[in-house]
Structure formats: C-alpha cells, structure tokens
C-alpha positions as CSV (number, residue, x, y, z in Angstrom):
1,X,11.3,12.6,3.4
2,X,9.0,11.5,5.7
3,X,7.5,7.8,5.6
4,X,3.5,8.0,4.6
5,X,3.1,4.6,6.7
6,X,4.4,6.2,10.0
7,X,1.9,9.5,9.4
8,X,-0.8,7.3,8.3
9,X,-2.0,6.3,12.3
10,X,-1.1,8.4,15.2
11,X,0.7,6.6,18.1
12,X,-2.8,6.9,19.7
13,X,-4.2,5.3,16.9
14,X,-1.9,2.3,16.6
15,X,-2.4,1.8,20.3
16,X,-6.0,1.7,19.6
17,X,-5.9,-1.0,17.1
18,X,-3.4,-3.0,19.1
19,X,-5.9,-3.1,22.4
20,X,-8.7,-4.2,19.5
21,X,-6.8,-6.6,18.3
22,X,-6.0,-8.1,21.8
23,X,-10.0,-8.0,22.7
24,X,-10.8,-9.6,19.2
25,X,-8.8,-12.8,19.9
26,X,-10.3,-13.1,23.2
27,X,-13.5,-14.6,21.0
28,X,-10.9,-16.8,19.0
29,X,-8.4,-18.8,18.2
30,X,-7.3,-16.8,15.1
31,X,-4.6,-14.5,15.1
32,X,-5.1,-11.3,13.0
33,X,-2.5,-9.0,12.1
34,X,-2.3,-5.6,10.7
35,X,0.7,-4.3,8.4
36,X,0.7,-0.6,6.7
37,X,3.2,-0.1,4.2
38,X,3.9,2.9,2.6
39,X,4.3,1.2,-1.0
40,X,4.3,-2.1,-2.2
41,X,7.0,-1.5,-5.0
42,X,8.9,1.4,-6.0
43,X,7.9,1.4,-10.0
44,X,10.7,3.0,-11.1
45,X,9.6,2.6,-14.6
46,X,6.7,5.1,-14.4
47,X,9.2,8.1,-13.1
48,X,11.4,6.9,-15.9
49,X,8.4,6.9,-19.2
50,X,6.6,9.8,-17.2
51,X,9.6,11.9,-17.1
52,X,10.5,10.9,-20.6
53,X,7.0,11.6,-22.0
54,X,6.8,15.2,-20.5
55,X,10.1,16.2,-21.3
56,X,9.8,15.4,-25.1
57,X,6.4,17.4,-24.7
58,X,7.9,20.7,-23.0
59,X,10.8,20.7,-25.3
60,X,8.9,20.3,-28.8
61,X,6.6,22.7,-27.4
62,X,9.6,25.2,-26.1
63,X,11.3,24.6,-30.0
64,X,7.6,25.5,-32.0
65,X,7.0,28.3,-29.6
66,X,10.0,30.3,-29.0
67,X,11.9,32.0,-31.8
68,X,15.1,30.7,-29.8
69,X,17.1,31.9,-33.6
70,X,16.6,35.5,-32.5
71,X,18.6,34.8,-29.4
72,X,21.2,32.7,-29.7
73,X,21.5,32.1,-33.8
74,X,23.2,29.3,-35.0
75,X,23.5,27.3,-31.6
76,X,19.7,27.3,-31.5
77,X,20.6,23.5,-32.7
78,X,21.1,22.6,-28.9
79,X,18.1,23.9,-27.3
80,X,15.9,21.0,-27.7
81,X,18.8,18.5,-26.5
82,X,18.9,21.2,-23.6
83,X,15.4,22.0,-22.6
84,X,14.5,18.0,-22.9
85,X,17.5,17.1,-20.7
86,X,16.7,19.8,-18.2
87,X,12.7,18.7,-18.1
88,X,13.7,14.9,-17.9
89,X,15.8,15.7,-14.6
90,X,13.3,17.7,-13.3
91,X,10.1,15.7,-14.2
92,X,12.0,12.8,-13.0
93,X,12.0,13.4,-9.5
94,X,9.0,15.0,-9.4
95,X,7.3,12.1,-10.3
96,X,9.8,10.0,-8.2
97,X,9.2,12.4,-4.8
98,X,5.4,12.9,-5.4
99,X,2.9,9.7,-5.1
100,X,0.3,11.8,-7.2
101,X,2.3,12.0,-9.7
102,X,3.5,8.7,-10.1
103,X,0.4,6.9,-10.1
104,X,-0.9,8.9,-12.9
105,X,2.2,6.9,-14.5
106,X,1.4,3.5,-13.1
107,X,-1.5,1.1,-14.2
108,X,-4.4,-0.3,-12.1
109,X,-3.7,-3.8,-12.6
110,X,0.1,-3.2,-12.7
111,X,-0.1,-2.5,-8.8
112,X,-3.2,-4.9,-8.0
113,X,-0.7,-7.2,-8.9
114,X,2.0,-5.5,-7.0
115,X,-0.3,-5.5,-3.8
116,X,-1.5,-9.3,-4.2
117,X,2.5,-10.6,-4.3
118,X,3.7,-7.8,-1.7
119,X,0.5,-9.3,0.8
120,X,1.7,-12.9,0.6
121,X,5.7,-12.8,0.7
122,X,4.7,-10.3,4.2
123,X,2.9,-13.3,5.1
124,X,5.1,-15.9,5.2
125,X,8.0,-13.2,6.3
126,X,6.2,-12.7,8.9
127,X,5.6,-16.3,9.7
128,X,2.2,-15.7,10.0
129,X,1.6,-19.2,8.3
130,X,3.4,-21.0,11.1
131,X,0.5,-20.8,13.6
132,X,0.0,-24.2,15.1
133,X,-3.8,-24.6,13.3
134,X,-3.1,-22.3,10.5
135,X,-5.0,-19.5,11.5
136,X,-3.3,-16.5,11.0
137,X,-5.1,-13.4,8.8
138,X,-2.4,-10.4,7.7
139,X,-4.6,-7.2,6.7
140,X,-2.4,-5.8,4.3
141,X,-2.8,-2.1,3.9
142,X,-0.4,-0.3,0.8
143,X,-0.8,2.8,0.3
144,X,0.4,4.3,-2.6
145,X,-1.7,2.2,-4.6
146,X,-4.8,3.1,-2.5
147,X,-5.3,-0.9,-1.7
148,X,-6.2,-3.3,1.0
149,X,-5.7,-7.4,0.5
150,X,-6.6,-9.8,3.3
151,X,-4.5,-12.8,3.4
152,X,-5.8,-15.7,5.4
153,X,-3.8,-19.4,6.1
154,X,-5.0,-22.9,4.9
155,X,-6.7,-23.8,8.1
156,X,-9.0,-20.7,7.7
157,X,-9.3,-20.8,3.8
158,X,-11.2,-24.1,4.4
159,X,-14.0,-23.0,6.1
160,X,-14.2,-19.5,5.2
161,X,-14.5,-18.3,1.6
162,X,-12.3,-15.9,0.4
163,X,-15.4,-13.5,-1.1
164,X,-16.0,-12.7,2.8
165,X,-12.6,-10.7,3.3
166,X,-14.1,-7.6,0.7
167,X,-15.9,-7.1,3.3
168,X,-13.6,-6.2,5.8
169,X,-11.7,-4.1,2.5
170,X,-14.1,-2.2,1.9
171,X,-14.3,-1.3,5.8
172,X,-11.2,0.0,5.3
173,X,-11.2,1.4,2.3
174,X,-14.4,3.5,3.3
175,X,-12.9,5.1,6.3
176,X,-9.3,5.8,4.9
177,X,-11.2,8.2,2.4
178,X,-13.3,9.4,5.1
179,X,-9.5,10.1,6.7
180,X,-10.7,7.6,9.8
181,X,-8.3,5.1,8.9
182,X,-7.5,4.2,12.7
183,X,-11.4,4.0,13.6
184,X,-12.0,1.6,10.0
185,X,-9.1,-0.9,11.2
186,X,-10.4,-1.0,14.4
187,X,-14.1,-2.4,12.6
188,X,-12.5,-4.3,10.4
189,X,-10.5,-6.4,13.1
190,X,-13.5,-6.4,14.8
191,X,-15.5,-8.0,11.9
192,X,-12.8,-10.2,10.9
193,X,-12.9,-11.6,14.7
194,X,-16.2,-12.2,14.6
195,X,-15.9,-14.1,10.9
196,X,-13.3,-16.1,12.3
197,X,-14.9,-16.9,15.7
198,X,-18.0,-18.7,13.9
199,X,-15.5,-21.3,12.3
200,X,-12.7,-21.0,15.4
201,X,-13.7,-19.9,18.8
202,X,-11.4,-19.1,21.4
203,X,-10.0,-22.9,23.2
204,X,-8.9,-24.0,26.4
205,X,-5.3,-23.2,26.6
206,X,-5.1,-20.8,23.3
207,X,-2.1,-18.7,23.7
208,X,-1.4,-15.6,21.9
209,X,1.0,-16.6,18.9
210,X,1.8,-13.9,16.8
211,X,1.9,-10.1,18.6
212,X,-0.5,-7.8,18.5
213,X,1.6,-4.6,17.2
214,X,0.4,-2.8,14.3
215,X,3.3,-3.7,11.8
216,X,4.3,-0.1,10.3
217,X,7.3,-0.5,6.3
218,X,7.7,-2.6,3.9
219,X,9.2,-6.1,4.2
C-alpha cells in the first residue's frame, strides 16, 4: 500500500516548500523545518474493538434474521461462532487498511495526545533542539488524525508565546481541506519566518543549521 505522506505533496510541491524555506531564513536566524507523517501511531486497538463490535452485530443480526435451522438443522449451533469469526477477520482489516474507518474507532483526544508526543520525540530525533541559540521550529503535520502541532525550542519559547503558532495551524489546516496543502505550507513557513524574524533577525555570519528538505515518515 501506498504511503499517504509521500502522495500528500508532489515532488513539485516539496521543492516548492524547500526554496520557501531557504528564502524564509534569509530574514532570520531561526531554522524551520517541515515533517509530514502519514500517522502518528498505529492504534491497533481501534481495528481490534471496531472489528469486535461489528462482528458481534452482523452475526446476532445474521442468527435473528436467517432461519439458518431450515438449512443445516442441528449444526445451526455453529453459525454464530462462524459468521462472527468470519466478520471479525474481515472487519479487522478493513478498518486496519482504511484510515476512514479507523478513525471512526479512535477518539479525538486519544490522537491529540498521540500528535502532541509524536511532534516532540521528532523534535529532539531530529536534533532540532541542538541549534546553537535554540531556535529551531518543526511543523509537524500527521495525517491520519487530520492535525498540525508546531514545536518551537527554548530560545524561541521565551519571546514568542506559544498561542501565536495556531496561527500558522490553522494556515495549514485551511488549505489541506481546500486540497492546497503545498501552497498552505508554503504561507505558513512564510508566516512563521516573519514571527520569528521580529524576535531573531537574520546575523552576521548565520549559517544554515538544520536542512531545508521537507522531512516525508514517521520517526
């Protein structure tokens, strides 16, 4: 199956974003990085309580509705055991292989929660806290669960309050409905450049510390 990350921007896109990204750090000393992910966990227990709810539905359904007696007489006894084993397999990787699916299975604040710890161990695995002021910003796009999170380092959280990065989610978030995901990333590092150029403009001698490559999987 192919990876929703990797469809999500075109390689026109990605270069797009990555020449943005170079521009925006021309205005400052900040260093922004942008990582898609097709998920930020696997939640096997929704394919596993989804697939268990359904199946127990289809198969007390199946017994009340079908005169299964007429058919198969006294070994009617193992059609429920049948029908629920056969639905559990089936609904089970439905729900596995399907995103839309699955998330009817999966609680909003069950993969908030998901997103906000996936966001920061990317961070420091991608040693974006090891810029030499502490200015690094990850835009963390995950999208099964339809979320952005902005991570930012301790030299930027000291100026800048963290209320201003829902601004640069909702960019986002406003353009991957309108399916111009590669066009909202593009204003968002933009904004986020101009937000961090207020509180850190570009110095003498800044060098380019983290690259500028649209990071495409999960860590």
């Amino acid at each position: 199956m192919s990876d929703p990350a990797e469809k999500f921007l075109t390689a026109e896109g990605r270069l797009h974003i990555e020449s943005h990204i170079a521009e925006a750090e021309k205005r400052t000393s900040g260093e922004i990085v942008v990582m898609v992910v097709p998920s930020s966990y696997r939640y096997p227990l929704a394919s596993m309580l989804g697939s268990l709810l359904l199946a127990m539905l289809i198969a007390i359904a199946a017994t009340l509705f079908i005169e299964i007696e007429k058919f198969i007489g006294n070994e009617s006894i193992w059609f429920f055991p049948a029908v629920f084993s056969f639905s559990f397999i089936l609904f089970h990787e439905l729900i596995k292989r399907v995103p839309l699916f699955k998330r009817l299975f999966v609680k909003d604040s069950d993969m908030k929660e998901e997103v906000e710890e996936a966001a920061i161990h990317s961070f420091y695995r991608r040693n974006i806290n090891n810029t030499a002021d502490h200015t690094g910003v990850l835009i963390y796009i995950s999208l099964f669960e339809r979320k952005v999170r902005v991570v930012a380092d301790r030299g930027i959280n000291k100026k800048v309050d963290q209320n201003v990065w829902q601004e640069i989610v909702n960019i986002i978030t406003a353009g991957i409905r309108a399916k111009a995901q590669a066009q909202a990333i593009v204003a968002a590092v933009d904004r986020c450049a101009a937000i961090l150029s207020t509180h850190f403009p570009l110095k003498a001698g800044d060098r380019n510390e983290l690259g500028n490559e649209v990071i495409i999987g999960r860590d």
